[in-house]
N, C-alpha and C positions, 0 to 999 in steps of 0.2 A: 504494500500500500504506500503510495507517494504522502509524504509528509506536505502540509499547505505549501510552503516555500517554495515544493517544486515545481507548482502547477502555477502558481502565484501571477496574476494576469499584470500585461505591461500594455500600456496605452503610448502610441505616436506621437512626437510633441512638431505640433504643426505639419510644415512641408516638408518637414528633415526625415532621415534616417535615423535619427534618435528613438529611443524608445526608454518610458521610466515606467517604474513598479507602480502600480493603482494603490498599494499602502505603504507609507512613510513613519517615519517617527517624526514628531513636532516638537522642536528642539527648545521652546520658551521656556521652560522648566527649567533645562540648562544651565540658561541664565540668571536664574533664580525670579523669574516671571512667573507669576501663582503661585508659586512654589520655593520654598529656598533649601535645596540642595549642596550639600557641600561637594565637591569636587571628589570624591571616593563615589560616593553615591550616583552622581551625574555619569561618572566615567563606567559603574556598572550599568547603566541601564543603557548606554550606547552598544556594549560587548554585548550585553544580554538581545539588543537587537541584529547588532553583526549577525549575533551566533544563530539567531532565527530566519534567517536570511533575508534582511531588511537594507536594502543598497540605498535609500532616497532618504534620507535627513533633510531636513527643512527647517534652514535655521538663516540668523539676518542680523546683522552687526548690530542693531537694536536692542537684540536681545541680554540683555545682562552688557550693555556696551562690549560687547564682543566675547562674553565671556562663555558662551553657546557653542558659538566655532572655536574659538581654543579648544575645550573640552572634547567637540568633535576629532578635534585633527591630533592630539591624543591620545587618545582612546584608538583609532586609525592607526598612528605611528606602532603605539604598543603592540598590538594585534598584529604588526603585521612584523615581529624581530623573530 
């Protein structure tokens, strides 16, 4: 039986050959938006998405003044040594 991840639908973005995941993570949290996350915290729930296979973050300098995409890129570096 295929796990959701594998079947996981991707939609066309516009004219391009691109193509992103139809579920994301919404990275405000991150930043301590609604929420306030210490950076241990924030850094597992990025891994715990990696690891479900979640590729579309959606996160915006806004967010904790940048403090979103740091914890993003990361959480990325780590995962990926």
């Amino acid at each position: 039986m295929k796990q959701w991840y594998e079947i996981m639908k991707q939609r066309q973005i516009g004219q391009t050959k691109l193509k992103i995941d139809t579920l994301g993570l919404g990275c405000a949290p991150l930043g301590g938006n609604f929420v306030d996350l210490n950076y241990t915290q924030a850094a597992d729930l990025v891994n715990a998405a990696l690891d479900a296979g979640i590729s579309y973050f959606d996160t915006a300098p806004w967010y904790g003044f940048g403090r979103s995409e740091r914890v993003v890129e990361i959480s990325f570096a780590i995962k990926t040594l």
